[in-house]
mmCIF file of the N, C-alpha and C atoms, coordinates in Angstrom:
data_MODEL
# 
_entry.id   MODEL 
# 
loop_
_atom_site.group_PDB 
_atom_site.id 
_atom_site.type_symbol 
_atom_site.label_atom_id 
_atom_site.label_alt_id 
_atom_site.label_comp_id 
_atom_site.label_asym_id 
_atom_site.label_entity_id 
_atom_site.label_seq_id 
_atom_site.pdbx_PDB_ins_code 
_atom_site.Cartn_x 
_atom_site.Cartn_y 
_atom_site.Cartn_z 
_atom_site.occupancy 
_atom_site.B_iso_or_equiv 
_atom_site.pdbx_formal_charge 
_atom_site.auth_seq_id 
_atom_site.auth_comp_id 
_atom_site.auth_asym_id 
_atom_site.auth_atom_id 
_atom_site.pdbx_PDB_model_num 
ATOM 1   N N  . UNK A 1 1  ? 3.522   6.278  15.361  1.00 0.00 ? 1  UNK A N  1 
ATOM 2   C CA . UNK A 1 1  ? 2.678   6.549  14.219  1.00 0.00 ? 1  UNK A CA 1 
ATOM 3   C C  . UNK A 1 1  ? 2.716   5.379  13.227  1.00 0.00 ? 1  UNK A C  1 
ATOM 4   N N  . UNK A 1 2  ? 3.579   4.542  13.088  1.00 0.00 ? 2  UNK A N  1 
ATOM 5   C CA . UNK A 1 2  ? 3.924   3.887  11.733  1.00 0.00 ? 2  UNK A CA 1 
ATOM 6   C C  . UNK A 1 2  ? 3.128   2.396  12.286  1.00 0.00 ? 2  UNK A C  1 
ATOM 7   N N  . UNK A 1 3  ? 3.461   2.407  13.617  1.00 0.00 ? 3  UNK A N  1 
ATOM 8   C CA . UNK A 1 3  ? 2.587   1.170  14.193  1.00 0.00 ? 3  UNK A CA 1 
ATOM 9   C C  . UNK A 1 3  ? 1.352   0.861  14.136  1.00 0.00 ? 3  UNK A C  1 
ATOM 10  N N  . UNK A 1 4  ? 1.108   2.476  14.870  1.00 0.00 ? 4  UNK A N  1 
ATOM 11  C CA . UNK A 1 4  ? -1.069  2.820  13.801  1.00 0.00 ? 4  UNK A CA 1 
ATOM 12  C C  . UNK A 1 4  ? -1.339  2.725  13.006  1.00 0.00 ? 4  UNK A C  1 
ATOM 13  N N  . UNK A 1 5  ? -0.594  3.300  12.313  1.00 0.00 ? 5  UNK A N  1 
ATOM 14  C CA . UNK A 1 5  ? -0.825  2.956  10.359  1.00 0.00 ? 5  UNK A CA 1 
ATOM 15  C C  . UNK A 1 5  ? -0.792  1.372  10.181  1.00 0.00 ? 5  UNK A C  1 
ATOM 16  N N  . UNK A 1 6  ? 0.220   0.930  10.540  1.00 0.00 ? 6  UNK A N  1 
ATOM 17  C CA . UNK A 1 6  ? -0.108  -0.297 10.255  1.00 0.00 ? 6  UNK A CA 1 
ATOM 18  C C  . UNK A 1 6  ? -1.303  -1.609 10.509  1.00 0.00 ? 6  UNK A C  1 
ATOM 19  N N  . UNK A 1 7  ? -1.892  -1.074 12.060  1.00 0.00 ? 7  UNK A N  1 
ATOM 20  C CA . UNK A 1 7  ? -2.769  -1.699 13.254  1.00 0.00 ? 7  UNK A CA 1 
ATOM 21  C C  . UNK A 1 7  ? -4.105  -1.268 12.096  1.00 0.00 ? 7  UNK A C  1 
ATOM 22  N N  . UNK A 1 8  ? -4.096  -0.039 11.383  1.00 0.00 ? 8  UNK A N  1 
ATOM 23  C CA . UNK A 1 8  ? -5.805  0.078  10.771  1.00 0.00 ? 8  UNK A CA 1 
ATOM 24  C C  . UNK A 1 8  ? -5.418  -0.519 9.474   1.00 0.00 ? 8  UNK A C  1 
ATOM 25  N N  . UNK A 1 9  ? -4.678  -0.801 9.093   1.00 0.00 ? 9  UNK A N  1 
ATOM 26  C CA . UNK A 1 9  ? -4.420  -1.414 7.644   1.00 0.00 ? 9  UNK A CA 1 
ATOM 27  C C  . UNK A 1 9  ? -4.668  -2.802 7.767   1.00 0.00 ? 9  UNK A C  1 
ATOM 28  N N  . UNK A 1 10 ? -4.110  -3.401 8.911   1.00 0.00 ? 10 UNK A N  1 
ATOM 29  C CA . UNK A 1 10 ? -4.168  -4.614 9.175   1.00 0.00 ? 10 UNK A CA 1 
ATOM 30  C C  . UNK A 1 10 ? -5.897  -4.892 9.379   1.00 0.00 ? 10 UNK A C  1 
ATOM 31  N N  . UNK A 1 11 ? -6.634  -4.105 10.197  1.00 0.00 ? 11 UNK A N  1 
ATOM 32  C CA . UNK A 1 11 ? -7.801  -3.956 10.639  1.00 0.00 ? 11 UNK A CA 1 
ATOM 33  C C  . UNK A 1 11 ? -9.030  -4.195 9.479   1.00 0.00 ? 11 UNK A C  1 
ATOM 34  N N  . UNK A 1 12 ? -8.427  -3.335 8.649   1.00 0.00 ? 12 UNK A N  1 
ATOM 35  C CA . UNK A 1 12 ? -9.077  -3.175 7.247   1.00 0.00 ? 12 UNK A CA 1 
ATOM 36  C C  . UNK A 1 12 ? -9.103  -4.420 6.792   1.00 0.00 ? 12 UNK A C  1 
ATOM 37  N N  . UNK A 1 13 ? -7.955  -4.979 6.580   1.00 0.00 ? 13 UNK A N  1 
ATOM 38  C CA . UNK A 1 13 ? -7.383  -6.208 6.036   1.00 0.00 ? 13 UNK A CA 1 
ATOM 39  C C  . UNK A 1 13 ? -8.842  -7.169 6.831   1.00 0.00 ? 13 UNK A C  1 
ATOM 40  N N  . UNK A 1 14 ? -8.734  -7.601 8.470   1.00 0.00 ? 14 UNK A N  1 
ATOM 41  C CA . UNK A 1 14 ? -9.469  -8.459 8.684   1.00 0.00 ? 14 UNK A CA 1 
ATOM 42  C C  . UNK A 1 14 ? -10.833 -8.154 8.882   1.00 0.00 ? 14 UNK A C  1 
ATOM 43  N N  . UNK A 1 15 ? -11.427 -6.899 8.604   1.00 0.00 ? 15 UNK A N  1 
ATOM 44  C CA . UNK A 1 15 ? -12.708 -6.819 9.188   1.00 0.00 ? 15 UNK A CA 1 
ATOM 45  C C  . UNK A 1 15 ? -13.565 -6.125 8.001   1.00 0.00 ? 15 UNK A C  1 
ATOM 46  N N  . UNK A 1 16 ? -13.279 -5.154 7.231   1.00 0.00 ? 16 UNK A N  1 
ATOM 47  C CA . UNK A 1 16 ? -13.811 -4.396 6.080   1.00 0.00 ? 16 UNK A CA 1 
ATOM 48  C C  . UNK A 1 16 ? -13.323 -5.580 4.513   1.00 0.00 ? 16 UNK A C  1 
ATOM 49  N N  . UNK A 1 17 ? -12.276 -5.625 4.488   1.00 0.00 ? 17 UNK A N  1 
ATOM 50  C CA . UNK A 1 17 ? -11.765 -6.397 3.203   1.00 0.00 ? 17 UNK A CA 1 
ATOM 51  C C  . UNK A 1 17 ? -12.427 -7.946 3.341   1.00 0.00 ? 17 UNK A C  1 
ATOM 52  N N  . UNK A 1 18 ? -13.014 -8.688 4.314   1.00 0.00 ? 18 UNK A N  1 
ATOM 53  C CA . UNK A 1 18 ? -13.816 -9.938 3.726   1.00 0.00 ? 18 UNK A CA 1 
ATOM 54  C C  . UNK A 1 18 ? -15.394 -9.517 3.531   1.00 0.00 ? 18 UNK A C  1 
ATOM 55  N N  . UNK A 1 19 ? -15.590 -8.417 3.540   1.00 0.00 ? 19 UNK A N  1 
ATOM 56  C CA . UNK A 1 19 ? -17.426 -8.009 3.292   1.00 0.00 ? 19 UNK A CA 1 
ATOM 57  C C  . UNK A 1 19 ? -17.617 -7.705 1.845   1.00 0.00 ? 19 UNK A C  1 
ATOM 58  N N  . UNK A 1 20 ? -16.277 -7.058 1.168   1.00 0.00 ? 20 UNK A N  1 
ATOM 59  C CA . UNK A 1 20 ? -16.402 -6.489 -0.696  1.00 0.00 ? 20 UNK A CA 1 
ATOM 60  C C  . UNK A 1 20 ? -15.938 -7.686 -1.098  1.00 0.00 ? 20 UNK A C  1 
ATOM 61  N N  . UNK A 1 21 ? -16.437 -7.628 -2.615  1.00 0.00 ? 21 UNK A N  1 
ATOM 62  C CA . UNK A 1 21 ? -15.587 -8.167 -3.361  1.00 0.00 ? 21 UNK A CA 1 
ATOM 63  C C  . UNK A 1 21 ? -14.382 -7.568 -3.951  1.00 0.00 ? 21 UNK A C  1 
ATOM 64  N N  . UNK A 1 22 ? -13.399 -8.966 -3.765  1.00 0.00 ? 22 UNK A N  1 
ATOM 65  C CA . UNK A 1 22 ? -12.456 -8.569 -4.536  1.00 0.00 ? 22 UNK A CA 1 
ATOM 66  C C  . UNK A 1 22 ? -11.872 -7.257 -5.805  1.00 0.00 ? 22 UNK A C  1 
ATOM 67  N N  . UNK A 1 23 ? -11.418 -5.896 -5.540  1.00 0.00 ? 23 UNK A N  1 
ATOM 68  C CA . UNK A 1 23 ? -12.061 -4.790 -6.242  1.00 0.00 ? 23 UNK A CA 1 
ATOM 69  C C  . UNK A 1 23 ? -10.234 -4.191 -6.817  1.00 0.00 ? 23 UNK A C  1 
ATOM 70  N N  . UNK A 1 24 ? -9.237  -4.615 -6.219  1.00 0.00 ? 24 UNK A N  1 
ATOM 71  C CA . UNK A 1 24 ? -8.260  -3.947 -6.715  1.00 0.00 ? 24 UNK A CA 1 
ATOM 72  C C  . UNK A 1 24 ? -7.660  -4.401 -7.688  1.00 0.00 ? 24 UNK A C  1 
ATOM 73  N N  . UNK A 1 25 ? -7.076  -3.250 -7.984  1.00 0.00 ? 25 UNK A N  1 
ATOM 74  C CA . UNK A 1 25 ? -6.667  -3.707 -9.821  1.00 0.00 ? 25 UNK A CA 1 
ATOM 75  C C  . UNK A 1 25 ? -4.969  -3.322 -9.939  1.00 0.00 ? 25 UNK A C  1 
ATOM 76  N N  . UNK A 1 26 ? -4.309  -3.580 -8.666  1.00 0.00 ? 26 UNK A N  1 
ATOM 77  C CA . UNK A 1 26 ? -2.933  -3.883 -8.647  1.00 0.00 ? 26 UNK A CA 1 
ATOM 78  C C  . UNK A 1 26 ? -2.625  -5.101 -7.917  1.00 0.00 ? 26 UNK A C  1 
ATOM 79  N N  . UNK A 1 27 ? -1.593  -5.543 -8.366  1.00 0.00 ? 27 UNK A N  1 
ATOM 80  C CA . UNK A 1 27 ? -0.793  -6.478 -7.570  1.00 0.00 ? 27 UNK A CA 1 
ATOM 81  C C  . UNK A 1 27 ? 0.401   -5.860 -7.399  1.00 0.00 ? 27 UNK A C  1 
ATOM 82  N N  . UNK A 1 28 ? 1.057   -5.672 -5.888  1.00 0.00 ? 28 UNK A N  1 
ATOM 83  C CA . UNK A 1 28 ? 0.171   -6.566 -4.515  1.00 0.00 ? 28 UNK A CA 1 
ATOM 84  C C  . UNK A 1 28 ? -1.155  -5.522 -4.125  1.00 0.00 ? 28 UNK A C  1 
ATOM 85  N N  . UNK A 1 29 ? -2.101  -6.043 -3.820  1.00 0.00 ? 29 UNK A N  1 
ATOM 86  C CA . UNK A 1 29 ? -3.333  -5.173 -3.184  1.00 0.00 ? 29 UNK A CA 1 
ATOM 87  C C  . UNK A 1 29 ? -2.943  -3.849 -2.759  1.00 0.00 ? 29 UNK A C  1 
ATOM 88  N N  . UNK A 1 30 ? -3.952  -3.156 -2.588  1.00 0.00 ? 30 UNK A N  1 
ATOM 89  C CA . UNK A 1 30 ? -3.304  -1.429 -2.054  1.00 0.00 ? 30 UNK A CA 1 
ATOM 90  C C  . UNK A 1 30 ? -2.967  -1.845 -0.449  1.00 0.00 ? 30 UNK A C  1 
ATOM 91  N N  . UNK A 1 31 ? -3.742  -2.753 0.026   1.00 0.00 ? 31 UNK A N  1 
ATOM 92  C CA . UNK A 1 31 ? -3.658  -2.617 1.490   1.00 0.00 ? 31 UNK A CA 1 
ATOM 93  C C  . UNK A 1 31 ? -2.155  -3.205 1.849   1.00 0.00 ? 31 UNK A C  1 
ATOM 94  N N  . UNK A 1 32 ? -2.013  -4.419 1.146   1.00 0.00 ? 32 UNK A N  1 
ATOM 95  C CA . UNK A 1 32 ? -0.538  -5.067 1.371   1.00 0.00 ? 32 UNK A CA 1 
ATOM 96  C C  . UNK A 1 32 ? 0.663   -4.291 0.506   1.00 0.00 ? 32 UNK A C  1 
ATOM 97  N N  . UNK A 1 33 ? -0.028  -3.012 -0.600  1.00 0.00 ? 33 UNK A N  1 
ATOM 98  C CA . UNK A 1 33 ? 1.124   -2.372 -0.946  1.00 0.00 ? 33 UNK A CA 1 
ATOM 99  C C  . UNK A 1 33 ? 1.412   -1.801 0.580   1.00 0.00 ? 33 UNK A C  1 
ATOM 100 N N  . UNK A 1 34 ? 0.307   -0.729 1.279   1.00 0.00 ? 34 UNK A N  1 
ATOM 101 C CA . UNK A 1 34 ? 0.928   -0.130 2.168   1.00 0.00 ? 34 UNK A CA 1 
ATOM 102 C C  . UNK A 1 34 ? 1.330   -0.434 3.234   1.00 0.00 ? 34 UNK A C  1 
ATOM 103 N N  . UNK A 1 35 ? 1.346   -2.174 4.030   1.00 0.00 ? 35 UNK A N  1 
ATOM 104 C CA . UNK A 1 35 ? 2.180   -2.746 5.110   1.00 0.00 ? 35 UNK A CA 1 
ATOM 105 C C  . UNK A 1 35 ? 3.371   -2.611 4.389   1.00 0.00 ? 35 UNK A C  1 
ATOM 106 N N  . UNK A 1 36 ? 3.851   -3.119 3.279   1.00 0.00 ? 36 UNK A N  1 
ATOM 107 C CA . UNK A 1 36 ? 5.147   -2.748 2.944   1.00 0.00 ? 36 UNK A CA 1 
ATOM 108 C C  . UNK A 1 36 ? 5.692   -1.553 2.809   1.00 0.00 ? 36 UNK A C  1 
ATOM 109 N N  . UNK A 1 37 ? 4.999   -0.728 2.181   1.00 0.00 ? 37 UNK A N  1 
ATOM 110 C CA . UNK A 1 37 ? 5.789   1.066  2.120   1.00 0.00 ? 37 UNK A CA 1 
ATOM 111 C C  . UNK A 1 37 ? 5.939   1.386  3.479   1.00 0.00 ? 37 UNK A C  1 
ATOM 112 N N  . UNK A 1 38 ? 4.865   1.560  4.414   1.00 0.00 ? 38 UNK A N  1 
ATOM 113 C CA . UNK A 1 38 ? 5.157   1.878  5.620   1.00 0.00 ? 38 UNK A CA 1 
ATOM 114 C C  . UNK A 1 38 ? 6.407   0.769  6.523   1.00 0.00 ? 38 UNK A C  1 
ATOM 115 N N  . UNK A 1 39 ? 6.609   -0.141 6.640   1.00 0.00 ? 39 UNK A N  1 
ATOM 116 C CA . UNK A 1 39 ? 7.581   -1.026 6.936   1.00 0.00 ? 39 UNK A CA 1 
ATOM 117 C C  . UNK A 1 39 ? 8.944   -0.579 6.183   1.00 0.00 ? 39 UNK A C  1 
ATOM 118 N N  . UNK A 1 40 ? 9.100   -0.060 5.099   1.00 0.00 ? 40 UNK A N  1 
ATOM 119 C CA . UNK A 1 40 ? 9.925   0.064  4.644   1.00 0.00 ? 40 UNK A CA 1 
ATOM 120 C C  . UNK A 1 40 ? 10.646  1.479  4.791   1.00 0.00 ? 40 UNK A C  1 
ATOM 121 N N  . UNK A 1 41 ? 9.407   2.221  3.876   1.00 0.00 ? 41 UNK A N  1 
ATOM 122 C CA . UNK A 1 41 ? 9.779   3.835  4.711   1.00 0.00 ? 41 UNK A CA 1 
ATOM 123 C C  . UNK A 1 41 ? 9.525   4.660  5.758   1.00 0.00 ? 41 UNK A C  1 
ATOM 124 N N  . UNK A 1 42 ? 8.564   3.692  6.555   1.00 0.00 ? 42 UNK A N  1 
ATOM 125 C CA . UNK A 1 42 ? 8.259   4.342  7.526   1.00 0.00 ? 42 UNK A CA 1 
ATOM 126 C C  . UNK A 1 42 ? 6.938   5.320  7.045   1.00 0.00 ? 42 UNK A C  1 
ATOM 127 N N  . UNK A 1 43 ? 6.488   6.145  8.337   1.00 0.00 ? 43 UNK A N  1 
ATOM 128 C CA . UNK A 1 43 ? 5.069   6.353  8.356   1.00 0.00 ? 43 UNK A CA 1 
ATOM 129 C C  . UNK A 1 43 ? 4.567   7.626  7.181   1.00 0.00 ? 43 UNK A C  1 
ATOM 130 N N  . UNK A 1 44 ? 5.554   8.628  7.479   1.00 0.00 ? 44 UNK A N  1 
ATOM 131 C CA . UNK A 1 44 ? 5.660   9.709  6.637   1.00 0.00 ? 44 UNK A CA 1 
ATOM 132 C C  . UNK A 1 44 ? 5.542   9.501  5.292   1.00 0.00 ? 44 UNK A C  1 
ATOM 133 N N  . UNK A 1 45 ? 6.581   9.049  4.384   1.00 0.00 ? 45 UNK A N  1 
ATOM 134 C CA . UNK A 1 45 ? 6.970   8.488  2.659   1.00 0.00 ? 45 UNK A CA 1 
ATOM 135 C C  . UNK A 1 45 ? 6.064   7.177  2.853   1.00 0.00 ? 45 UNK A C  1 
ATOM 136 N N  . UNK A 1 46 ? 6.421   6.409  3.881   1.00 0.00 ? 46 UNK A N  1 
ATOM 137 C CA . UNK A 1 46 ? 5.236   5.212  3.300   1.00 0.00 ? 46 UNK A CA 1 
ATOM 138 C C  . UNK A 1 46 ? 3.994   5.567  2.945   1.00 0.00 ? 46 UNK A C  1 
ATOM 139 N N  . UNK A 1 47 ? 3.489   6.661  4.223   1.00 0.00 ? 47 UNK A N  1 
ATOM 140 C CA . UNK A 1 47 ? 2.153   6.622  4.206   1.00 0.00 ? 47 UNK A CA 1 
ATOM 141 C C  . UNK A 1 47 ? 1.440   7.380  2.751   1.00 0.00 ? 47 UNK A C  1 
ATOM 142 N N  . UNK A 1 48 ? 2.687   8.037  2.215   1.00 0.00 ? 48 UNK A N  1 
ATOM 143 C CA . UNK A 1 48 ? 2.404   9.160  1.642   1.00 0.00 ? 48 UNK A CA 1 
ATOM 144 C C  . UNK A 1 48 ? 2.401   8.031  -0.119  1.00 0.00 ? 48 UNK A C  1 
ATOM 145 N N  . UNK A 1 49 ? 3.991   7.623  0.142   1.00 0.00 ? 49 UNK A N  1 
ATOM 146 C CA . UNK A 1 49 ? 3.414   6.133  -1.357  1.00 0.00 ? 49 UNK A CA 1 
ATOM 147 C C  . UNK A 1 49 ? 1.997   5.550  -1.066  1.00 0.00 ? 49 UNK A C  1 
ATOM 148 N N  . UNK A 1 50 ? 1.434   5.328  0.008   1.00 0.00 ? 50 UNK A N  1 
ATOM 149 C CA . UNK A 1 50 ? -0.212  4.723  -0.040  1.00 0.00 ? 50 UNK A CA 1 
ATOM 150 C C  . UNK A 1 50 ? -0.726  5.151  -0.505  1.00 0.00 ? 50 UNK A C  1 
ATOM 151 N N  . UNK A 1 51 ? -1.336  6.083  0.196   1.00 0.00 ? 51 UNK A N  1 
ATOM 152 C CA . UNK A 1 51 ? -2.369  7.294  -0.578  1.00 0.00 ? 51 UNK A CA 1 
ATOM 153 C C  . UNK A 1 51 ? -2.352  7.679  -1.887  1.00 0.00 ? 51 UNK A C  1 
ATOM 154 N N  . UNK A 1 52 ? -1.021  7.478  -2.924  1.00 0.00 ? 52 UNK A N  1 
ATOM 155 C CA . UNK A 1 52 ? -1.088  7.859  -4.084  1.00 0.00 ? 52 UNK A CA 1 
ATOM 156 C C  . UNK A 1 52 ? -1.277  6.731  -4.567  1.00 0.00 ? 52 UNK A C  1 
ATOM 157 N N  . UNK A 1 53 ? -1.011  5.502  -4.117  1.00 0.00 ? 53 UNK A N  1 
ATOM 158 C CA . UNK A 1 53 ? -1.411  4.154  -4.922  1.00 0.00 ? 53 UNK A CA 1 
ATOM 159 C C  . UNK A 1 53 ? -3.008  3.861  -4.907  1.00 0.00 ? 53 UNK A C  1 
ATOM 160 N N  . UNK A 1 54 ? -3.636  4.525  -3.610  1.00 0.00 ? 54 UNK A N  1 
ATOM 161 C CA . UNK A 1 54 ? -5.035  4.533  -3.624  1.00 0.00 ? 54 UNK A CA 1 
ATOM 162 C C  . UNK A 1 54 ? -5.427  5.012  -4.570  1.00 0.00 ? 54 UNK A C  1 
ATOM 163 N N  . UNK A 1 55 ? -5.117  6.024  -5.020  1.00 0.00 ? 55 UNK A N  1 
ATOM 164 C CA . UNK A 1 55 ? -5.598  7.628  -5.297  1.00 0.00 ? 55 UNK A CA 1 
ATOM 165 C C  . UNK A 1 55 ? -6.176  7.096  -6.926  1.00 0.00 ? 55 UNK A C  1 
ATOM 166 N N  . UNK A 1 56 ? -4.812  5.732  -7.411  1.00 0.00 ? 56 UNK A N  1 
ATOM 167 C CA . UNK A 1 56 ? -4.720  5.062  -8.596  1.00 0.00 ? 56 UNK A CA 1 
ATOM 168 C C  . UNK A 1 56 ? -5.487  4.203  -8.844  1.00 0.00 ? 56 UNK A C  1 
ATOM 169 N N  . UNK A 1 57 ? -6.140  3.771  -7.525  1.00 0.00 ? 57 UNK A N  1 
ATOM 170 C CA . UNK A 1 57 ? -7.380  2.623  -7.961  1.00 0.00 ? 57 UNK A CA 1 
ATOM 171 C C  . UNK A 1 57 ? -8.905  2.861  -8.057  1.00 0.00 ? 57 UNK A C  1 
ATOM 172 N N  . UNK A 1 58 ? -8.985  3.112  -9.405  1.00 0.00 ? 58 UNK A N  1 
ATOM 173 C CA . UNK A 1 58 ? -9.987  3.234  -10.048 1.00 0.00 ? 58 UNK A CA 1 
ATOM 174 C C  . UNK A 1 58 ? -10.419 3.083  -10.899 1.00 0.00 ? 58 UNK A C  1 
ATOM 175 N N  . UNK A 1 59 ? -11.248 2.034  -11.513 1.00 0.00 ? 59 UNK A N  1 
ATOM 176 C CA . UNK A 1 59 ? -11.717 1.724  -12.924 1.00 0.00 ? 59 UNK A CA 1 
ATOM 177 C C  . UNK A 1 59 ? -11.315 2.590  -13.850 1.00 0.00 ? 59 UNK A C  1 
ATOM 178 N N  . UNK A 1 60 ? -10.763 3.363  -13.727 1.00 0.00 ? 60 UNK A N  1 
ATOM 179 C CA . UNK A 1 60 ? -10.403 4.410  -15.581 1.00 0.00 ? 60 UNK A CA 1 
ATOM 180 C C  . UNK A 1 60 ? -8.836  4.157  -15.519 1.00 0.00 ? 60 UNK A C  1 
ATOM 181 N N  . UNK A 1 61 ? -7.909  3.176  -14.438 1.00 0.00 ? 61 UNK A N  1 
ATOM 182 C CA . UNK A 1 61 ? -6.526  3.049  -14.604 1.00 0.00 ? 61 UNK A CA 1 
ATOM 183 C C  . UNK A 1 61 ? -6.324  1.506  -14.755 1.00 0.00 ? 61 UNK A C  1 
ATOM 184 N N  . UNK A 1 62 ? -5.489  1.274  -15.813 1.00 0.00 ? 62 UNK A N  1 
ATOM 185 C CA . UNK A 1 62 ? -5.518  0.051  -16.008 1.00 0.00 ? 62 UNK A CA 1 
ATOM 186 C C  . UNK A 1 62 ? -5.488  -1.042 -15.053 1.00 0.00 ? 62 UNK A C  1 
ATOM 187 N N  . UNK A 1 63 ? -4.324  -0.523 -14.058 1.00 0.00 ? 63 UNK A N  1 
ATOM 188 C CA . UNK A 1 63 ? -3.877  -1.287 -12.751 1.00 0.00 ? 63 UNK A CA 1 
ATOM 189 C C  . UNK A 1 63 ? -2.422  -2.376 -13.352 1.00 0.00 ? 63 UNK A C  1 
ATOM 190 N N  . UNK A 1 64 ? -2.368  -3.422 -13.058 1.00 0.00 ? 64 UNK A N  1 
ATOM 191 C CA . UNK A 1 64 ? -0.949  -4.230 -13.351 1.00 0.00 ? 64 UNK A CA 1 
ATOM 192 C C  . UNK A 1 64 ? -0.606  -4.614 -11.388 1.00 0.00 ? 64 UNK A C  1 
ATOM 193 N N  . UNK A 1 65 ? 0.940   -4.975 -11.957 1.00 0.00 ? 65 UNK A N  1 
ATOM 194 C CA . UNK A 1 65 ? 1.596   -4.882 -11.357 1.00 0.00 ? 65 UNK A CA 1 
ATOM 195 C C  . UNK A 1 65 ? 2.263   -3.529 -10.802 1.00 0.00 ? 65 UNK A C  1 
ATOM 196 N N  . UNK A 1 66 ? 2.268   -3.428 -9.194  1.00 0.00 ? 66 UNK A N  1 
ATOM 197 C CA . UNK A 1 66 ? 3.032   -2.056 -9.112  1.00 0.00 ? 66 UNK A CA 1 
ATOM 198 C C  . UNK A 1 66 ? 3.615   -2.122 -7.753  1.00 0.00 ? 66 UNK A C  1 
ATOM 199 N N  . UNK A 1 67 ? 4.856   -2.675 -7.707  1.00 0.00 ? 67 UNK A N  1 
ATOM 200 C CA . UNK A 1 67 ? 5.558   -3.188 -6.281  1.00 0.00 ? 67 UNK A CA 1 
ATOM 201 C C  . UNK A 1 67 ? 5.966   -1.225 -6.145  1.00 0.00 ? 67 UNK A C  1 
ATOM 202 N N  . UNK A 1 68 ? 6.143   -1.503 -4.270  1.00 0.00 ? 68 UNK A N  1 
ATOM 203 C CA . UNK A 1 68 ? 6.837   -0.298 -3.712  1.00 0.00 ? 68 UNK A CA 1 
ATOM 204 C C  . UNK A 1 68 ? 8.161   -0.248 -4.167  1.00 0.00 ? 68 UNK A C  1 
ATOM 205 N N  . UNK A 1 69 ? 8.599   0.753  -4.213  1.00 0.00 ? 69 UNK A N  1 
ATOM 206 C CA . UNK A 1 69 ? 9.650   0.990  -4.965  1.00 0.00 ? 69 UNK A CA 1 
ATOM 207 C C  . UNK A 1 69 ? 11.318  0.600  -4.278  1.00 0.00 ? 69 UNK A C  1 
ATOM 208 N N  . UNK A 1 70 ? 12.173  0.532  -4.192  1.00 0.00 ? 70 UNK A N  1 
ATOM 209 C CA . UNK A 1 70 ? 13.108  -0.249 -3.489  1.00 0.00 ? 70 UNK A CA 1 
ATOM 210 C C  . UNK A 1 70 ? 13.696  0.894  -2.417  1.00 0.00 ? 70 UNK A C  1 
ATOM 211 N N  . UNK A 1 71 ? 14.146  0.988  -1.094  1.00 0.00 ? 71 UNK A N  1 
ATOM 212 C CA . UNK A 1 71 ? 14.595  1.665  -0.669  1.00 0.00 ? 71 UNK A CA 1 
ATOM 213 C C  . UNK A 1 71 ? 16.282  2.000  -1.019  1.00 0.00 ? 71 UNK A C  1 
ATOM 214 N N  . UNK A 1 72 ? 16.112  3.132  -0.542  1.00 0.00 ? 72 UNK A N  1 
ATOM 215 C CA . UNK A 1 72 ? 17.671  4.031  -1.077  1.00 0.00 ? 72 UNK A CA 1 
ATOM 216 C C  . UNK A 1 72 ? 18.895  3.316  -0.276  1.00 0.00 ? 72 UNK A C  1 
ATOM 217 N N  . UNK A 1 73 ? 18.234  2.561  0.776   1.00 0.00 ? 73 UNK A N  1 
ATOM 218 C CA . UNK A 1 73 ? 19.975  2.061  1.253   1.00 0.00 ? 73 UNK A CA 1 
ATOM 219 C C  . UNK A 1 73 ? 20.595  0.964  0.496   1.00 0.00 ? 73 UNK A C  1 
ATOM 220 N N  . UNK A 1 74 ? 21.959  0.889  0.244   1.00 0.00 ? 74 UNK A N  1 
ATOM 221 C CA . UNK A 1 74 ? 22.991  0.437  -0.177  1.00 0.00 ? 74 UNK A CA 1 
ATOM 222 C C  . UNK A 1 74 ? 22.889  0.910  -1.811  1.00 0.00 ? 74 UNK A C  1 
ATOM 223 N N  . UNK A 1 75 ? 22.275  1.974  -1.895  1.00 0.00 ? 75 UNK A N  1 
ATOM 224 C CA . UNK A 1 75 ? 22.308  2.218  -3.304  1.00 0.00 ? 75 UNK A CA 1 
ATOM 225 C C  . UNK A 1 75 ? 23.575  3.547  -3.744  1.00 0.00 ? 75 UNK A C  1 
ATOM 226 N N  . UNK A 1 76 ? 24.628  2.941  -4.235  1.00 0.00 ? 76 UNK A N  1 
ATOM 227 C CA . UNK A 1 76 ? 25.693  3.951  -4.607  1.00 0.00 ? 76 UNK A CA 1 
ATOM 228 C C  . UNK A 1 76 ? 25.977  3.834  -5.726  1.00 0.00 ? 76 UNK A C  1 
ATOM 229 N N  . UNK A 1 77 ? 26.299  5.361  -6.675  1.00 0.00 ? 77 UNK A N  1 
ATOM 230 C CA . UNK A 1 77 ? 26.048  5.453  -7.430  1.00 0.00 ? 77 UNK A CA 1 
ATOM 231 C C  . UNK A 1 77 ? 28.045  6.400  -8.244  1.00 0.00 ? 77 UNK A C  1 
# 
């Protein structure tokens, strides 16, 4: 699953993303947020951080900067 996710993201990346203009209003892009979430958390939580970073791009949100968030390993507390 996490490989697919990644294969249409990538897809997007080379075949849909050079026809628009330039339209997102985060850095890193939604598409290169979600090679990283999914790479990181895998297909489930990655896929699921995507969709809400999509969900965020839309002219009425400011946008910025908004890196994936760091994974939980080596984090002790």
């Amino acid at each position: 699953m996490k490989k697919l996710l990644l294969l249409i993201i990538k897809m997007y990346q080379k075949v849909i993303s050079p026809l628009k203009p330039p339209t997102c209003r985060f850095y890193p892009t939604c598409s290169h947020y979600g090679i990283e979430a999914i790479q990181r958390f895998g297909a489930l939580k990655g896929g699921w951080l995507t969709i809400k970073r999509i969900c965020k791009c839309h002219p009425f949100h400011p946008g910025g900067i908004d890196e994936v968030p760091p994974s939980e390993e080596g984090r002790h507390f």
